[in-house]
Each structure stands twice: as C-alpha cells, then as structure tokens.
C-alpha positions in Angstrom: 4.6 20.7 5.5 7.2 19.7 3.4 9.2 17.3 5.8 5.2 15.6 6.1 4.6 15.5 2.4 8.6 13.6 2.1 8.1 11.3 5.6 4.5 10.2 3.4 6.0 9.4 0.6 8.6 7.4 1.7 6.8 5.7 3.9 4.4 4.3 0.9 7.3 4.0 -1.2 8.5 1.4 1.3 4.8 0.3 1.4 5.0 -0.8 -1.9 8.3 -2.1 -2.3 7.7 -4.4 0.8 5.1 -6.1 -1.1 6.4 -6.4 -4.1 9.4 -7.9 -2.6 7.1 -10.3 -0.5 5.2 -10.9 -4.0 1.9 -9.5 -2.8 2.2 -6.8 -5.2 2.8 -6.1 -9.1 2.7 -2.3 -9.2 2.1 -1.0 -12.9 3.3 2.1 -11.9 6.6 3.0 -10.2 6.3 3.3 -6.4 7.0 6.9 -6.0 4.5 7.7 -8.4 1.8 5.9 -6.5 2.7 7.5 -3.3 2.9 11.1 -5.0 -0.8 10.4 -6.6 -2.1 8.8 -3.2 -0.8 11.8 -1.1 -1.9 14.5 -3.6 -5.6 12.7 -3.8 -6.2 12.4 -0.1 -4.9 16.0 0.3 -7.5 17.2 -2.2 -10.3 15.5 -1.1 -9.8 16.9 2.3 -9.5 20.6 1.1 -12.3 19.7 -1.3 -14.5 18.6 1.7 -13.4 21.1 3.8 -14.5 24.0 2.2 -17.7 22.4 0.1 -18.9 19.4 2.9 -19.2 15.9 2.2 -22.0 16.0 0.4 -20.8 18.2 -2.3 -17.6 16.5 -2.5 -19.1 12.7 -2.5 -16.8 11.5 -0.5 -17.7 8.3 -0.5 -17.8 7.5 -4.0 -14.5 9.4 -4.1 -13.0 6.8 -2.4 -14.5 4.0 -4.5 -12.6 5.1 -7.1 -9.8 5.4 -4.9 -9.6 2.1 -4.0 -10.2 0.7 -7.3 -7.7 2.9 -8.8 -5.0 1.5 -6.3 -5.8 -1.8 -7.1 -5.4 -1.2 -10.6 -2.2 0.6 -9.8 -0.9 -1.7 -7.1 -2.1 -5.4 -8.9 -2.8 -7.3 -5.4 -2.0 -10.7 -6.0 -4.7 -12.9 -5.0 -4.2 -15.4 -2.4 -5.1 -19.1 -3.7 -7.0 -21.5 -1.2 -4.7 -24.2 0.0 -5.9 -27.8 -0.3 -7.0 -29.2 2.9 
C-alpha cells in the first residue's frame, strides 16, 4: 500500500512538473501537494462509494468538483488559435 500511495505520487508529481516545464501548466499549489490531495480524494470517494453506493456518495458531482478544483489548482494554459 504504501509503495502504491509513493509510485502515485511521484508519478503526478512528474505529471505536473512536465507541464509546467512545457508551459501548459501554472500550478498555484506545489506539485506534491496536488498529487497528495488528488490521491487522497480518489481514495475517499472510492471507500465512500464502496460502502454507501453511488448514489449516496454523488459520484458524479463529486467529480465536477474534482475537475474544477484541479483546474483551479493546476491553471491549464489555454491554447490560442493560430492564424490561418
């Protein structure tokens, strides 16, 4: 479990600092704090959902707010049309 939870992490710390080095990304947070948050949310939803169903747990509007926390968290830049 533990080797899991470190091999996730690192992998989304990399994640991150891959695009922020390619500029796609302006993280407000550090890295390693998003991938601690995104591991611990995703693990919780799927105890949560385990043990009280879908349903209960509103898993879909759970990961709304997923998604548009990571954006806030993550700043994607925006890519810009080119001129044809």
């Amino acid at each position: 479990m533990t080797d899991r939870y470190q091999r996730m992490a690192e992998a989304i710390v990399d994640f991150v600092q891959t695009g922020t080095a390619r500029m796609e990304l302006q993280p407000r947070l550090p890295a390693e704090s998003i991938a601690l948050y995104l591991i611990s949310f995703i693990d919780g939803l799927m105890l949560d959902t385990f043990q009280l169903g879908p349903e209960k747990t509103r898993v879909s509007a759970q990961i709304d707010v997923l998604l548009f926390s990571l954006k806030e968290m993550l700043c994607p830049v925006e890519e810009t049309a080119s001129p044809s």
